[in-house]
Residue, then its C-alpha position, 0 to 999 in steps of 0.5 A: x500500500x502507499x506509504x503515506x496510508x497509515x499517516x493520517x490514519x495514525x493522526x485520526x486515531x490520536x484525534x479521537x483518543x483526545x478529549x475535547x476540554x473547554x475550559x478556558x478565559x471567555x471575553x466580555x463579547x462572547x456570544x450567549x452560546x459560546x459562554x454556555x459552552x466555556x461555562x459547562x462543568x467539565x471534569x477530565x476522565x481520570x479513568x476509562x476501560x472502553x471496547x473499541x471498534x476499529x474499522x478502515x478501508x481503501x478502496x484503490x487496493x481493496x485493502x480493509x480490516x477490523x479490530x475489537x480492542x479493550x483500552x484502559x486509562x488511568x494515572x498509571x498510563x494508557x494499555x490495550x488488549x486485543x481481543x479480536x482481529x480481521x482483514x488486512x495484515x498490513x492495516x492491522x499491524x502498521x495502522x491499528x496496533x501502531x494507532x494503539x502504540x501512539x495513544x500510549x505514548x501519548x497519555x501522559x503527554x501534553x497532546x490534550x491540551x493542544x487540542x482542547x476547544x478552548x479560546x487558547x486554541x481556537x478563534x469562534x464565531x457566529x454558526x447557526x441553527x440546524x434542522x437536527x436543532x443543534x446550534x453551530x459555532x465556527x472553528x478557526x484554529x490559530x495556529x497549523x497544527x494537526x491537532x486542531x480542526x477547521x470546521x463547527x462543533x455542534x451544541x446544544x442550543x440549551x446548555x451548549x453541551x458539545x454533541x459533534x465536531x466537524x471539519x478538516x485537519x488543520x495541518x495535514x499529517x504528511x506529504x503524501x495526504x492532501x485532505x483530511x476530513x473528520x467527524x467527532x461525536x461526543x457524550x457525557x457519560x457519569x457526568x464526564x464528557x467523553x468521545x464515543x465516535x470518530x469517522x475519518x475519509x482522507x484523500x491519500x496520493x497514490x491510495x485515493x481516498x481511505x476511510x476510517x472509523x473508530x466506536x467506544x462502548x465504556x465499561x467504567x469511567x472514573x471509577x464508576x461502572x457505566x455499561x457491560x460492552x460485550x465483544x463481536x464475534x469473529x467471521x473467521x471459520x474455525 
């Protein structure tokens, strides 16, 4: 496969891991919608154990796999688990475990803050009302940087919960990857703010255009029990 195709699956993959913090100083000018949002009590995870599904496919080399995975989070760092595994070889190995590898690493770094939808990070304006009922916000990052997304986060016109993230990577991750778009979704879950979904089509030279999507099912979220996600069953034949 192209060199380039596990670039940006790599960076969609650490997007997704980053929660979307909003604290941050709010200016006296500040839209009534965009000072819900700043204003929401917003506690960070502490502790997470998720089964995530992984999924990615390009279509020029037919080229696609899946993965189930338990992740789990907490001051001690960032482990996974594979549980269970299909499709391409290459896409399971260079893309999902290197994806997973990354997200460890990146735990206790300072990644999150850099990608927080905060006014350190983002200049807002004016959206407007959606036929789903949520009310948009412009996103313009301040600076190029991979992390951040040119785009719209979509709120909750009544107490600006964050529902989704829409955009393009405001830096694409390399040479080889000249656009990519993605769709964040988000849920307070024990009273936590937490990703629960990522979709992700880029526009790869060579490849053309690859697909990736990232579902989590939590168990336990700081400590507290929050669901019983059970694992798929293989399509392989014994």
């Amino acid at each position: 496969m192209a060199r380039g195709h596990n670039h940006w699956l790599l960076t969609a993959a650490l997007i997704a891991i980053l929660f979307a913090q909003v604290n941050g100083a709010m200016s006296d000018n500040a839209s009534p919608i965009l000072q819900r949002f700043l204003a929401l009590d917003d506690p960070q995870p502490t502790q997470f154990r998720a089964l995530r599904h992984l999924e990615a496919r390009n279509d020029h080399f037919d080229k696609s796999a899946w993965m189930d995975v338990w992740t789990e989070g907490d001051a001690t760092g960032f482990t996974y688990d594979i549980v269970v595994e299909e499709g391409s070889e290459y896409i399971r190995s260079h893309v999902f475990r290197e994806a997973l590898e990354m997200e460890r690493r990146a735990w206790k770094s300072g990644a999150p803050d850099r990608a927080g939808v905060t006014p350190a990070n983002y200049v807002f304006a004016e959206g407007s009302d959606q036929p789903d009922g949520l009310t948009t916000l412009r996103l313009k990052p301040k600076r190029h940087d991979i992390l951040l997304v040119e785009g719209a986060i979509f709120l909750n016109p009544e107490d600006g919960e964050l529902v989704r993230m829409e955009g393009r990577l405001a830096k694409t991750p390399s040479f080889w990857t000249r656009r990519v778009q993605i769709v964040r979704r988000f849920q307070r879950i024990g009273g936590v703010r937490m990703p629960v979904a990522l979709e992700s089509v880029a526009d790869v030279k060579v490849a053309g255009e690859s697909t990736f999507k990232m579902t989590y099912e939590y168990e336990s979220i700081n400590g507290e029990r929050v669901g019983a996600p059970e694992v798929r069953a293989s399509l392989r034949r014994p």
